[in-house]
mmCIF file of the protein (N, C-alpha, C, O) and its ligand, coordinates in Angstrom:
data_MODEL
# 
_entry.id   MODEL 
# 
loop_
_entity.id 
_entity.type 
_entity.pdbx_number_of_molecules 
1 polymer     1 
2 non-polymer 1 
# 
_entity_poly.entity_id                      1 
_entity_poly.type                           'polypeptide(L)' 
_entity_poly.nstd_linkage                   no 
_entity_poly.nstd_monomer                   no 
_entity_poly.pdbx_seq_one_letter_code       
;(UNK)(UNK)(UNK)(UNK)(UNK)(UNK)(UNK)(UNK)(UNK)(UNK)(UNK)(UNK)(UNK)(UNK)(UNK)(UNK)
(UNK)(UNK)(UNK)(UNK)(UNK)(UNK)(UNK)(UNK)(UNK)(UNK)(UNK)(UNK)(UNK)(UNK)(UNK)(UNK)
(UNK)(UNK)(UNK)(UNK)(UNK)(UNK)(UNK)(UNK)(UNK)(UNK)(UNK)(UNK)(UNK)(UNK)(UNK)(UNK)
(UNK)(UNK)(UNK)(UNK)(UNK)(UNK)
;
_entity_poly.pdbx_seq_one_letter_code_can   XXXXXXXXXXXXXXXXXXXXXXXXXXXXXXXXXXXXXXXXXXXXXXXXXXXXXX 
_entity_poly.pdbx_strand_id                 A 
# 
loop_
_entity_poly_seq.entity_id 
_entity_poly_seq.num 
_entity_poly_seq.mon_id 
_entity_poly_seq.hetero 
1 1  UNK n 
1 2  UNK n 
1 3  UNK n 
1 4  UNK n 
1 5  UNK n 
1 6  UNK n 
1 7  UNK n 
1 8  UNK n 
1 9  UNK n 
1 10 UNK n 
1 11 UNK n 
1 12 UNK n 
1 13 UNK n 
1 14 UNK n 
1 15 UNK n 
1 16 UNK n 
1 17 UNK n 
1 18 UNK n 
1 19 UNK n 
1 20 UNK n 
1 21 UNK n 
1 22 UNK n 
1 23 UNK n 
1 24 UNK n 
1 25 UNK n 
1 26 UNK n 
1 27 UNK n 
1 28 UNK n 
1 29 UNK n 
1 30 UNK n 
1 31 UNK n 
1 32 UNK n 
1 33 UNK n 
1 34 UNK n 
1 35 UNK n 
1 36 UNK n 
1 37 UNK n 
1 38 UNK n 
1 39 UNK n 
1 40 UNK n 
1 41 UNK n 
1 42 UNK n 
1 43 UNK n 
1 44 UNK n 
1 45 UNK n 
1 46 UNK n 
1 47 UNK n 
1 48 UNK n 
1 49 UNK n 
1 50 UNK n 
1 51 UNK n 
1 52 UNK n 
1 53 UNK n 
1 54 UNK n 
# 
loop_
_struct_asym.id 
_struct_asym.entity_id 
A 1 
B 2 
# 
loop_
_chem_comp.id 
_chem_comp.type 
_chem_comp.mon_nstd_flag 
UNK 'L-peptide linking' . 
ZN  non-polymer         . 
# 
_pdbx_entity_nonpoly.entity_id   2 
_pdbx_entity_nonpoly.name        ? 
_pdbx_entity_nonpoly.comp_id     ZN 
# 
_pdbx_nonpoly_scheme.asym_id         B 
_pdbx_nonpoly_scheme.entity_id       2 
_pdbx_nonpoly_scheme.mon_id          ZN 
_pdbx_nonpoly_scheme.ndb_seq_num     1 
_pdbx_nonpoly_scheme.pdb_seq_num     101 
_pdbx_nonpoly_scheme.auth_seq_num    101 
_pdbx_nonpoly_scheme.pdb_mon_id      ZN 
_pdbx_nonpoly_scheme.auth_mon_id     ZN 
_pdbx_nonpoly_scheme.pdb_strand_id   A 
_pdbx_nonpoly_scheme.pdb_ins_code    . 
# 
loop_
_atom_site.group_PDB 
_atom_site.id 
_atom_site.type_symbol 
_atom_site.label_atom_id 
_atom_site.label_alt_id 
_atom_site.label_comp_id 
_atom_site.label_asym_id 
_atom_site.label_entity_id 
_atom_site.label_seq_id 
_atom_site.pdbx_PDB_ins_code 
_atom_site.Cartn_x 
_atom_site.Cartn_y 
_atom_site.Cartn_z 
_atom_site.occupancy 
_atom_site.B_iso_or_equiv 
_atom_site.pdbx_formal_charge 
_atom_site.auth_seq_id 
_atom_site.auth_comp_id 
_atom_site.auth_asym_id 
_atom_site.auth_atom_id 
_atom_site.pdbx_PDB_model_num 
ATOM   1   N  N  . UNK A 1 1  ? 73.537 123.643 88.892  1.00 0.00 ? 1   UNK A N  1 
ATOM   2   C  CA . UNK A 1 1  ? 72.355 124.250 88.249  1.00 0.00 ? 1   UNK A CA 1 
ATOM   3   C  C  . UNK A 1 1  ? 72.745 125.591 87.625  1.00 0.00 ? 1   UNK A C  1 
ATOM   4   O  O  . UNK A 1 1  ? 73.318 126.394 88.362  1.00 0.00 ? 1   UNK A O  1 
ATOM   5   N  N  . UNK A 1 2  ? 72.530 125.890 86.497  1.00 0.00 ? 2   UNK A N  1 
ATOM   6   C  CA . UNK A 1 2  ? 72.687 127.207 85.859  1.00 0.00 ? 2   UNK A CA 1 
ATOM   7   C  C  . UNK A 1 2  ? 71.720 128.501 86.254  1.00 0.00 ? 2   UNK A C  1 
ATOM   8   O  O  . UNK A 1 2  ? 70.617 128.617 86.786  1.00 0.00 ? 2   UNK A O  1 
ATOM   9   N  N  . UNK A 1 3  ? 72.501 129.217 85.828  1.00 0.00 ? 3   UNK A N  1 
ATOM   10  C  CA . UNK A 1 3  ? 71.339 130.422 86.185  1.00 0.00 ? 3   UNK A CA 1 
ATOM   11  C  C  . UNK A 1 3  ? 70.190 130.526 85.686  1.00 0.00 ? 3   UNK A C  1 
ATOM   12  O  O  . UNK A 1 3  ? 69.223 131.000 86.282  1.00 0.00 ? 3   UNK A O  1 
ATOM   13  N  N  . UNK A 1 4  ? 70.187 129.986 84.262  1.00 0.00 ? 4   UNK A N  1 
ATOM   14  C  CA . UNK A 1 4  ? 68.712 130.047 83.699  1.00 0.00 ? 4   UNK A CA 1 
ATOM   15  C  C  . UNK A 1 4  ? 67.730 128.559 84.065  1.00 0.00 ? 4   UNK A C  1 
ATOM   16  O  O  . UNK A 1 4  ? 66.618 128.184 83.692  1.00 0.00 ? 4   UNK A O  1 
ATOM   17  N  N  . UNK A 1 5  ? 68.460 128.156 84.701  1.00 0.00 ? 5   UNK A N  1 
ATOM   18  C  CA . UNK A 1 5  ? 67.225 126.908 85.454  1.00 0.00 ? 5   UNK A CA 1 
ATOM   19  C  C  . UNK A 1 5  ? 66.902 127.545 86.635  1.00 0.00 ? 5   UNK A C  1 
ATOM   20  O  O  . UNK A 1 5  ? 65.683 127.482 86.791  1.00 0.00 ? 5   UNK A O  1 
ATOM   21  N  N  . UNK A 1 6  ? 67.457 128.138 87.548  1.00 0.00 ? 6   UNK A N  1 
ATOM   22  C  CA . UNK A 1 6  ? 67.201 128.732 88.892  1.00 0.00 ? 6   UNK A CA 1 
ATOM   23  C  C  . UNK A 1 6  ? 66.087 129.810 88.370  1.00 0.00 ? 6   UNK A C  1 
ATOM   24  O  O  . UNK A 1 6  ? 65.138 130.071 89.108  1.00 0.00 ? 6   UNK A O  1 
ATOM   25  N  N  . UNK A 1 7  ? 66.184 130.291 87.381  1.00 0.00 ? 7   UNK A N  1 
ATOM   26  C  CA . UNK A 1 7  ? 65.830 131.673 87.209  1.00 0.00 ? 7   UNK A CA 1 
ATOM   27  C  C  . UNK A 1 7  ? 64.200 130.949 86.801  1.00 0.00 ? 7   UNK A C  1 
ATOM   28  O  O  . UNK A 1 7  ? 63.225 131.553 87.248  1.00 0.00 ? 7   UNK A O  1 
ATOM   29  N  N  . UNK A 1 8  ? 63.960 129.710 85.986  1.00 0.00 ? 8   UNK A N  1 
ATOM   30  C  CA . UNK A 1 8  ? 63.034 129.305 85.499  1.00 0.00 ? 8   UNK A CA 1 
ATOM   31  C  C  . UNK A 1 8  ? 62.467 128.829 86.983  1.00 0.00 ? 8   UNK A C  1 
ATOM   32  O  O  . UNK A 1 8  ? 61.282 129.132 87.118  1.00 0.00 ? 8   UNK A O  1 
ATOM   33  N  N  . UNK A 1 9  ? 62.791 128.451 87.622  1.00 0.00 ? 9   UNK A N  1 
ATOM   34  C  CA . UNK A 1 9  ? 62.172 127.870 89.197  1.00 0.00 ? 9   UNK A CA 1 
ATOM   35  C  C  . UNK A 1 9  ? 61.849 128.624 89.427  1.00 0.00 ? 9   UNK A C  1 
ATOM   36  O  O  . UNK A 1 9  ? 60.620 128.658 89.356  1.00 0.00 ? 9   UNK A O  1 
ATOM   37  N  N  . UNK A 1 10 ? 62.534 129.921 89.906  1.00 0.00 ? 10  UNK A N  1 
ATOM   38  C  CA . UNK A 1 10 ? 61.870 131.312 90.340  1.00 0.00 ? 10  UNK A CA 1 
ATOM   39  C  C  . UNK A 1 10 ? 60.157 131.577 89.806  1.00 0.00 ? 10  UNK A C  1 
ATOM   40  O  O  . UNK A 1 10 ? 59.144 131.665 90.500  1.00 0.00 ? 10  UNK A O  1 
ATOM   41  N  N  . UNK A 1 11 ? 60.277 131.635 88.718  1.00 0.00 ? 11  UNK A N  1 
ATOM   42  C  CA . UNK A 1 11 ? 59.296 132.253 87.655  1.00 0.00 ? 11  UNK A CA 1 
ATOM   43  C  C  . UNK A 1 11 ? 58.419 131.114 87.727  1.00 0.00 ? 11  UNK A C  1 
ATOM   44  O  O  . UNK A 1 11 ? 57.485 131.286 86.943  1.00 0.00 ? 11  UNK A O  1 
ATOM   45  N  N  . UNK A 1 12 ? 58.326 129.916 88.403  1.00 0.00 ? 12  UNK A N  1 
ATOM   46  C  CA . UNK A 1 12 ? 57.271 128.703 87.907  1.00 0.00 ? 12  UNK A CA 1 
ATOM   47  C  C  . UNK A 1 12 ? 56.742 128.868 89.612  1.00 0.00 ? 12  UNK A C  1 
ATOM   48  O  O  . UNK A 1 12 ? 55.614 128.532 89.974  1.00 0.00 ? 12  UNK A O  1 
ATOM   49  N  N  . UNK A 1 13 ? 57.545 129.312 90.324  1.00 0.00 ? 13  UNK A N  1 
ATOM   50  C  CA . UNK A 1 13 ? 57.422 129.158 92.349  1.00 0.00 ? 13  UNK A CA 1 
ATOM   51  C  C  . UNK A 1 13 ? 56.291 130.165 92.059  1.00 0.00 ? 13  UNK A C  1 
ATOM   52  O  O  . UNK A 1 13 ? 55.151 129.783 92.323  1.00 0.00 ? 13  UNK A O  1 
ATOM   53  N  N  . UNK A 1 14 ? 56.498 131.707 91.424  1.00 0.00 ? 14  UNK A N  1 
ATOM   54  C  CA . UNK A 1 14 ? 55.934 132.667 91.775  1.00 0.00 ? 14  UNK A CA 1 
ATOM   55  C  C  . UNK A 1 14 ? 54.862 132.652 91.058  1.00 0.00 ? 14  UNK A C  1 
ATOM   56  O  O  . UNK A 1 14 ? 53.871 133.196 91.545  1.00 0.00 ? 14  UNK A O  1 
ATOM   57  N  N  . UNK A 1 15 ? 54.738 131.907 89.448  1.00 0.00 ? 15  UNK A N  1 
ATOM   58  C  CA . UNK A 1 15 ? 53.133 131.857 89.572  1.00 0.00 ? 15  UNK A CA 1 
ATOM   59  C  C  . UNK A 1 15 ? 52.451 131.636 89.767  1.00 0.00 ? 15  UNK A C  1 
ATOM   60  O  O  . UNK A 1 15 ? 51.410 132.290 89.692  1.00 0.00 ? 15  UNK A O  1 
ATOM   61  N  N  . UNK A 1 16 ? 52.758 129.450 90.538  1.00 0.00 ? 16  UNK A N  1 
ATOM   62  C  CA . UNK A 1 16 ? 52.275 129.163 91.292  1.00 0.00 ? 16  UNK A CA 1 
ATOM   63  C  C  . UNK A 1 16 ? 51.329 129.681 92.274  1.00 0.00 ? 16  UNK A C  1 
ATOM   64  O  O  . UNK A 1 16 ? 50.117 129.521 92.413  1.00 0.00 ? 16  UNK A O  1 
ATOM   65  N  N  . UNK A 1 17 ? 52.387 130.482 93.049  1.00 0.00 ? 17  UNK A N  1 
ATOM   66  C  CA . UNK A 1 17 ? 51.683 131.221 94.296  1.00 0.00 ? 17  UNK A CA 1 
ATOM   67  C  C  . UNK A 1 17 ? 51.004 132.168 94.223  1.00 0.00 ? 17  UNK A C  1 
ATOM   68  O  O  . UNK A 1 17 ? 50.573 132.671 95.261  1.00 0.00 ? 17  UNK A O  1 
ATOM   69  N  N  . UNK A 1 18 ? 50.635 132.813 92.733  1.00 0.00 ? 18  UNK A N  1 
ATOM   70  C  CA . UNK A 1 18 ? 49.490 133.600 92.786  1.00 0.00 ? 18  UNK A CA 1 
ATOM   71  C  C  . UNK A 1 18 ? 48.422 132.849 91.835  1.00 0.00 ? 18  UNK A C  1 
ATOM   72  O  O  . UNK A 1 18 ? 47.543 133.494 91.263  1.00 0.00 ? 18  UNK A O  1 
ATOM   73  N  N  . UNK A 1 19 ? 48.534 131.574 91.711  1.00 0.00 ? 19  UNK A N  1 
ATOM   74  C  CA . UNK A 1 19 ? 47.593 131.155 91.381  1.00 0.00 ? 19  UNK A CA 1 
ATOM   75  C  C  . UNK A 1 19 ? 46.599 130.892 92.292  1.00 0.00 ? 19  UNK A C  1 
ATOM   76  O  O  . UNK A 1 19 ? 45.442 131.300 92.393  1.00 0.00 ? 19  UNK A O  1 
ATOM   77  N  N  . UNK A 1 20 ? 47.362 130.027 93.023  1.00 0.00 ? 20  UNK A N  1 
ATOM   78  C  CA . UNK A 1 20 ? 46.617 129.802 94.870  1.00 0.00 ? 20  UNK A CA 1 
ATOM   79  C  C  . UNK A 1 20 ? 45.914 130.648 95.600  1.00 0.00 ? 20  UNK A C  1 
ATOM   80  O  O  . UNK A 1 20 ? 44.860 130.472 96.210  1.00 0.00 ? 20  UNK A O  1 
ATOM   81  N  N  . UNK A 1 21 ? 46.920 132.049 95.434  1.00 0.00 ? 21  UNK A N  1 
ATOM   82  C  CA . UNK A 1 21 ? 45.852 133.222 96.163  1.00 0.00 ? 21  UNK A CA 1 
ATOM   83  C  C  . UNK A 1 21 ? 44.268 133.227 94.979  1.00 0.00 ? 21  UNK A C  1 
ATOM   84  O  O  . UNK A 1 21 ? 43.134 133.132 95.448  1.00 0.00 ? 21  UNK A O  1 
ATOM   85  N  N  . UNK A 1 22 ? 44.486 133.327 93.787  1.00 0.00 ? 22  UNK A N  1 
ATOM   86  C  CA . UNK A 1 22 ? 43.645 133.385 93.445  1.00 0.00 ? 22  UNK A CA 1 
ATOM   87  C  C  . UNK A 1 22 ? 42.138 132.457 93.457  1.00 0.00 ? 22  UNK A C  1 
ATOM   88  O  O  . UNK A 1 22 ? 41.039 132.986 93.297  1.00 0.00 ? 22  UNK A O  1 
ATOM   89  N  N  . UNK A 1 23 ? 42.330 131.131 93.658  1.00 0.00 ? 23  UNK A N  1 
ATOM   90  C  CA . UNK A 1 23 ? 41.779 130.164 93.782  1.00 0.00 ? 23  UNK A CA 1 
ATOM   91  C  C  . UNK A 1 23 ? 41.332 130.367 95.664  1.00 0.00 ? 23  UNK A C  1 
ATOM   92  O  O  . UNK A 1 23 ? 40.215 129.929 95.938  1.00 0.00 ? 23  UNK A O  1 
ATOM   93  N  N  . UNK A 1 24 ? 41.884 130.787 96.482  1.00 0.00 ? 24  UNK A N  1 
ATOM   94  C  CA . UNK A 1 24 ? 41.558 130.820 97.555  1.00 0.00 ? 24  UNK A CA 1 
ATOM   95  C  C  . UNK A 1 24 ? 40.473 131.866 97.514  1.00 0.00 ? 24  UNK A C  1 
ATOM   96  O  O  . UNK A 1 24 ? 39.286 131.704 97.800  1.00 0.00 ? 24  UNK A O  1 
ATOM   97  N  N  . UNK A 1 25 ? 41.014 132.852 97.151  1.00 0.00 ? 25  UNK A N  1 
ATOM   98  C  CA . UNK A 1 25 ? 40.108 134.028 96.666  1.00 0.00 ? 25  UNK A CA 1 
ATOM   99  C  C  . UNK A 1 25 ? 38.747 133.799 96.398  1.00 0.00 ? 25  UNK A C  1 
ATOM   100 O  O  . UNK A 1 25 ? 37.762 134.300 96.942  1.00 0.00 ? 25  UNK A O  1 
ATOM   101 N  N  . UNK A 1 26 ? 38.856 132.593 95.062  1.00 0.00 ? 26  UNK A N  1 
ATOM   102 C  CA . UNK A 1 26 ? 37.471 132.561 94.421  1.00 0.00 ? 26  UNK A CA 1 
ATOM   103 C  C  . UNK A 1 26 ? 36.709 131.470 95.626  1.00 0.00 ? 26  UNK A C  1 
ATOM   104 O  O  . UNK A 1 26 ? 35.547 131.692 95.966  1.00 0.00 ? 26  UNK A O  1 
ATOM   105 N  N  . UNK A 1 27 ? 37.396 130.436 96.141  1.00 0.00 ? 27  UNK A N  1 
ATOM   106 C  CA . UNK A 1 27 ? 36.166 130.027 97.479  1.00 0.00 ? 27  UNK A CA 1 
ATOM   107 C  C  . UNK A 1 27 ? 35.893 130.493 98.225  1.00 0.00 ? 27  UNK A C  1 
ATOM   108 O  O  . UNK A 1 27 ? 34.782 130.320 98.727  1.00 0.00 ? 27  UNK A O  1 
ATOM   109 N  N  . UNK A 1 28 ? 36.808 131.362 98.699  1.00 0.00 ? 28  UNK A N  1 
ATOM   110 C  CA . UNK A 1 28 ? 35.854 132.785 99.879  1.00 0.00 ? 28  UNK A CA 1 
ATOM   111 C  C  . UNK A 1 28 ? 35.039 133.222 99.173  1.00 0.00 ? 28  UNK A C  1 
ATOM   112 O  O  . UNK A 1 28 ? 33.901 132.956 99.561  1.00 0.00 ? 28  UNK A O  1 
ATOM   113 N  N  . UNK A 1 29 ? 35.114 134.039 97.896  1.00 0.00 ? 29  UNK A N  1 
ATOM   114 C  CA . UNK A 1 29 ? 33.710 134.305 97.415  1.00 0.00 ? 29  UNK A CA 1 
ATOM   115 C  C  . UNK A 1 29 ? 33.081 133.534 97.390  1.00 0.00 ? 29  UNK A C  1 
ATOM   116 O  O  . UNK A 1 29 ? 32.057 134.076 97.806  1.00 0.00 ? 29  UNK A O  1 
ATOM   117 N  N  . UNK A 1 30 ? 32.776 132.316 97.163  1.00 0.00 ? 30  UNK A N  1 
ATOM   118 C  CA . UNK A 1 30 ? 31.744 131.219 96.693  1.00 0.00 ? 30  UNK A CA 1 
ATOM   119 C  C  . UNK A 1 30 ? 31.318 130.839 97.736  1.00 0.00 ? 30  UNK A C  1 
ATOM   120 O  O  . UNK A 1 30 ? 30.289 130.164 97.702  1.00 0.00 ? 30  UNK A O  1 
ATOM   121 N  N  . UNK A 1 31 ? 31.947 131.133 99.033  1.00 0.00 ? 31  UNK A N  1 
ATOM   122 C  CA . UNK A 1 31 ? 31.239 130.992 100.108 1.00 0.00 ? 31  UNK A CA 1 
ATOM   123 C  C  . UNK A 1 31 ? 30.679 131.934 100.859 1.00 0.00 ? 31  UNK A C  1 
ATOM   124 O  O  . UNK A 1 31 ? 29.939 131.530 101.755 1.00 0.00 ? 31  UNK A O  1 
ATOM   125 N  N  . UNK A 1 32 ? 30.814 132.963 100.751 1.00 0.00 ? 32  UNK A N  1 
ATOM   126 C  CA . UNK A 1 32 ? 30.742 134.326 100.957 1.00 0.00 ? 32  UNK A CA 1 
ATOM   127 C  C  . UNK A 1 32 ? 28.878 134.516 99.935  1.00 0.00 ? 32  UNK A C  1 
ATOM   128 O  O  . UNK A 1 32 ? 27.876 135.055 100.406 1.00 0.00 ? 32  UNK A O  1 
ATOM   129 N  N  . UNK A 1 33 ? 28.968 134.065 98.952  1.00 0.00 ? 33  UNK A N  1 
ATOM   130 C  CA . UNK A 1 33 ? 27.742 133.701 98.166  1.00 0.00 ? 33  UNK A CA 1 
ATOM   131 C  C  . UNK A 1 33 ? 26.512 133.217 98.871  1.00 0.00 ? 33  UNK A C  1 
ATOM   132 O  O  . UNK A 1 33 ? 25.418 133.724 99.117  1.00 0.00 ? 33  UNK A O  1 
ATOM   133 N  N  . UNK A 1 34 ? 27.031 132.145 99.093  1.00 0.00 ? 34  UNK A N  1 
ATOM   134 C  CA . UNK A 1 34 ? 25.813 130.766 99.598  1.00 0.00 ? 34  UNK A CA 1 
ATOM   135 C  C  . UNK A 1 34 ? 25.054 131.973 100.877 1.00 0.00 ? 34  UNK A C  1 
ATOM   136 O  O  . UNK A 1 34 ? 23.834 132.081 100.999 1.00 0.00 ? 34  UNK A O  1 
ATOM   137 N  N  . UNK A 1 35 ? 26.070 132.785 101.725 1.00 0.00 ? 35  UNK A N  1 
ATOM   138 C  CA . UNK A 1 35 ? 25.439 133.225 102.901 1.00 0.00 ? 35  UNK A CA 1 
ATOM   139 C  C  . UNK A 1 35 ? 24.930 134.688 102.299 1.00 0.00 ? 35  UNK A C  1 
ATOM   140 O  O  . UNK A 1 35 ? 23.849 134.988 102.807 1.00 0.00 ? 35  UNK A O  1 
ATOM   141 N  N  . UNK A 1 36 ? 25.295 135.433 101.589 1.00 0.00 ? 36  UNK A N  1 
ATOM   142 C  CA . UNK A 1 36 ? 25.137 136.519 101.109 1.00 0.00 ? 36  UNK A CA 1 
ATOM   143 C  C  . UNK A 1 36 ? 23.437 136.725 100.636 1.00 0.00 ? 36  UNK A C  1 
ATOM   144 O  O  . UNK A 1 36 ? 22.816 135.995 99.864  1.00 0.00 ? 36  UNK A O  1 
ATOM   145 N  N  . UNK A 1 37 ? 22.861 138.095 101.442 1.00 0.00 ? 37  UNK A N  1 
ATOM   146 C  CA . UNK A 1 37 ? 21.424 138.072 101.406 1.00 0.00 ? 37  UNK A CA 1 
ATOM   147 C  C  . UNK A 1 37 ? 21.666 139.382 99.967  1.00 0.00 ? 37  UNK A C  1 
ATOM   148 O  O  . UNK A 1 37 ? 20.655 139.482 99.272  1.00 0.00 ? 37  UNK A O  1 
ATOM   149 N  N  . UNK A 1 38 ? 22.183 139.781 99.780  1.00 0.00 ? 38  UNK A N  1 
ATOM   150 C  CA . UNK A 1 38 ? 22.141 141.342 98.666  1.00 0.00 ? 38  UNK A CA 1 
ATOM   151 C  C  . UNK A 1 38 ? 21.838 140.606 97.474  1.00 0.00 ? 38  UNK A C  1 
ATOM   152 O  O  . UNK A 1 38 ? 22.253 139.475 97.221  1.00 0.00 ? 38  UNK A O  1 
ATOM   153 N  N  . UNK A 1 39 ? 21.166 141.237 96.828  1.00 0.00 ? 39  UNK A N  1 
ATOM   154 C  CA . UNK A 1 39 ? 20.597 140.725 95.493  1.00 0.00 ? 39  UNK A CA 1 
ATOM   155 C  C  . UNK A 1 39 ? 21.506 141.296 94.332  1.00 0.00 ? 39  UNK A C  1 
ATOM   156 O  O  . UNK A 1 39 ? 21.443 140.635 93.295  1.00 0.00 ? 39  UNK A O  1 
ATOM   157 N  N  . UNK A 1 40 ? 22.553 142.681 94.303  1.00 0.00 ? 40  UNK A N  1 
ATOM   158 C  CA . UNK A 1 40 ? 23.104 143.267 93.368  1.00 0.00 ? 40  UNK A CA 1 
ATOM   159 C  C  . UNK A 1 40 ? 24.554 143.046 94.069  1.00 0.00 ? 40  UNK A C  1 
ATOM   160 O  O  . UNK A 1 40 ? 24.753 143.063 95.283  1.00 0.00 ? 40  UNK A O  1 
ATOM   161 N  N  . UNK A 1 41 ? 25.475 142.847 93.105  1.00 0.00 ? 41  UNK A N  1 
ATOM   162 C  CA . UNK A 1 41 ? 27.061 142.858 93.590  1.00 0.00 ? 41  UNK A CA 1 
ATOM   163 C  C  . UNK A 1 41 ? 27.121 144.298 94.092  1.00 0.00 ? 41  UNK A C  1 
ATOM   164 O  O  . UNK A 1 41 ? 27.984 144.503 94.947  1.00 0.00 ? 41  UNK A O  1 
ATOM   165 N  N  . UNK A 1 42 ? 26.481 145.177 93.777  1.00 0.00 ? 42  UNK A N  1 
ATOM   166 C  CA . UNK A 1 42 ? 27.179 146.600 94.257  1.00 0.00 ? 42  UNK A CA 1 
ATOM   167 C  C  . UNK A 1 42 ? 26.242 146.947 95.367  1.00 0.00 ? 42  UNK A C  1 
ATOM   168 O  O  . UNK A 1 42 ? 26.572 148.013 95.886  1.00 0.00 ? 42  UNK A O  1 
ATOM   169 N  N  . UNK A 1 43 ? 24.941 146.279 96.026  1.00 0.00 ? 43  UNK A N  1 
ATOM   170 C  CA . UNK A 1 43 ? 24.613 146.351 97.219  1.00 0.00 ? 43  UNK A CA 1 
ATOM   171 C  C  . UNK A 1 43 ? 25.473 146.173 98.647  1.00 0.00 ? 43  UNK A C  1 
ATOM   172 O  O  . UNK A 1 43 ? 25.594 146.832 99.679  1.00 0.00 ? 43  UNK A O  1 
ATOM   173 N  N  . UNK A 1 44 ? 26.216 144.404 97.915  1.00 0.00 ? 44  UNK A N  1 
ATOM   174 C  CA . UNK A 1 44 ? 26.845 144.350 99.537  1.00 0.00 ? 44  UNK A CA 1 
ATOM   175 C  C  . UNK A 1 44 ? 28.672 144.693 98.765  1.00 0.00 ? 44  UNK A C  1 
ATOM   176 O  O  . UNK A 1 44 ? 29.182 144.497 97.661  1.00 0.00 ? 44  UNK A O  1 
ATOM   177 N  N  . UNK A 1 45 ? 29.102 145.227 99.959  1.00 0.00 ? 45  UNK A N  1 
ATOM   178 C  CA . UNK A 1 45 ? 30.505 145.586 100.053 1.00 0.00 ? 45  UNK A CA 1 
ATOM   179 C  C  . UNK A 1 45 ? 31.719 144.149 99.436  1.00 0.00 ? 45  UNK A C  1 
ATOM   180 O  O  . UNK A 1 45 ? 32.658 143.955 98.664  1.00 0.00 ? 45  UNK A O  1 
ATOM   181 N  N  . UNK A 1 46 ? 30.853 143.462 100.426 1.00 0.00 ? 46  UNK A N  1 
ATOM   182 C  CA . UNK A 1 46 ? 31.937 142.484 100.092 1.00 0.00 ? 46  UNK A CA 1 
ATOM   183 C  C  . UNK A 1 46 ? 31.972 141.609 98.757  1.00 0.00 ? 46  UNK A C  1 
ATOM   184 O  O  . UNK A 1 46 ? 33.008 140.967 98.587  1.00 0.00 ? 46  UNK A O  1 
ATOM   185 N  N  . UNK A 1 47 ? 30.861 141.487 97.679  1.00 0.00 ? 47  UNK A N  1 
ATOM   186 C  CA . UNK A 1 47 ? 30.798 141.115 96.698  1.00 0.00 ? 47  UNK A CA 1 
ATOM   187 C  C  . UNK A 1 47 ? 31.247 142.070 95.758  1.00 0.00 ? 47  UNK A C  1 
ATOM   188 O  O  . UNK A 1 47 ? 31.815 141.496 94.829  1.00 0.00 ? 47  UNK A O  1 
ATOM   189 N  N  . UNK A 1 48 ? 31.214 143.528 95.604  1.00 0.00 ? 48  UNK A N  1 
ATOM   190 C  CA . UNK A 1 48 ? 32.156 144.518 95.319  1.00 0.00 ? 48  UNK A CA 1 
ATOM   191 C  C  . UNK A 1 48 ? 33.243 144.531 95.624  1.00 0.00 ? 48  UNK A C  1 
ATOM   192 O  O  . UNK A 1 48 ? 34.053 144.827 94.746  1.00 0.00 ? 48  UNK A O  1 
ATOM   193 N  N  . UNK A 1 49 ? 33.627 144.289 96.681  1.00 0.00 ? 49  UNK A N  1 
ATOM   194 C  CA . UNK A 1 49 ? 35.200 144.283 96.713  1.00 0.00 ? 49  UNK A CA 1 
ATOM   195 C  C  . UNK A 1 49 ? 36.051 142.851 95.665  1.00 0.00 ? 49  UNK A C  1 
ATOM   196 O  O  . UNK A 1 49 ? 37.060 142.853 94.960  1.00 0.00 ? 49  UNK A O  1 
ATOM   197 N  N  . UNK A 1 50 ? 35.141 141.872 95.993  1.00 0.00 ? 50  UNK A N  1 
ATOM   198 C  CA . UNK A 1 50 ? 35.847 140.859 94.925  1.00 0.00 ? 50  UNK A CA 1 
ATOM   199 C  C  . UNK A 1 50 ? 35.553 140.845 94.010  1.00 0.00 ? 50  UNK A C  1 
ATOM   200 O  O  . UNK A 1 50 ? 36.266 140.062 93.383  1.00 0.00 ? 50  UNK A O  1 
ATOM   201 N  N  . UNK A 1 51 ? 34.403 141.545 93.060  1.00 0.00 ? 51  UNK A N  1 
ATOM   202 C  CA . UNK A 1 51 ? 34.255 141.628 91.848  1.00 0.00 ? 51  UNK A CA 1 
ATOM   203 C  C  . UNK A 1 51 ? 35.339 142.914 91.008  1.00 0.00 ? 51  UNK A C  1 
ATOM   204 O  O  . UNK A 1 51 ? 35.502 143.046 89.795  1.00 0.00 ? 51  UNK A O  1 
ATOM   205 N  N  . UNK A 1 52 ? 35.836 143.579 91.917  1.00 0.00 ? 52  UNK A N  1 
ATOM   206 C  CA . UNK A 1 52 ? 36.316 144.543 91.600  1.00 0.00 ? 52  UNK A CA 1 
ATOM   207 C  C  . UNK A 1 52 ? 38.076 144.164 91.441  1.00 0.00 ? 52  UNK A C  1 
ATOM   208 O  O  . UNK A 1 52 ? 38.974 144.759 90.846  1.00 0.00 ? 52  UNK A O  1 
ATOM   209 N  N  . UNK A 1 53 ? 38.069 142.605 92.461  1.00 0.00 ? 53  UNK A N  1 
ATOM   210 C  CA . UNK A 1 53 ? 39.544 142.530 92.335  1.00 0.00 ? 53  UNK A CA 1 
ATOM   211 C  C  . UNK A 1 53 ? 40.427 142.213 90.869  1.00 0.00 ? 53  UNK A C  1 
ATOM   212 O  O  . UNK A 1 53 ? 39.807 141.568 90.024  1.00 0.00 ? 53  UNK A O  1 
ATOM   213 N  N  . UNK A 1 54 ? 41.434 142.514 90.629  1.00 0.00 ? 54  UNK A N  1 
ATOM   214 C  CA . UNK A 1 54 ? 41.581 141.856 88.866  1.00 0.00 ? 54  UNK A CA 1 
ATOM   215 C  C  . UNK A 1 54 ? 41.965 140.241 89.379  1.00 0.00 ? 54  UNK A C  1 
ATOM   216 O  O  . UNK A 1 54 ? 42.168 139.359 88.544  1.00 0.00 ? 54  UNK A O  1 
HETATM 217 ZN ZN . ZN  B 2 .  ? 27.767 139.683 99.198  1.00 0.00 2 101 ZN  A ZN 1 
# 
């Protein structure tokens, strides 16, 4: 394997894996939702904290 195929694995592993965080991310919020009584994102903490994440 050459370096620029290893190097392309690298770079396809790692966006992968922040795709996932991100997607995990968005069903904790979405579940975090369904139970969530605050009517404004900047009432409860925790809908601020993930609206705020990039
Ligand atoms: Zn909330």
């Amino acid at each position: 394997m050459s370096v620029l195929v290893a190097t392309a694995f690298l770079v396809i592993g790692a966006a992968l894996e922040s795709e996932m965080t991100r997607t995990q991310q968005a069903i904790t919020f979405l579940q975090h939702t369904v139970e969530c009584r605050h009517r404004f994102l900047d009432d409860c903490p925790d809908c601020t904290a993930f609206s705020r994440t990039p």
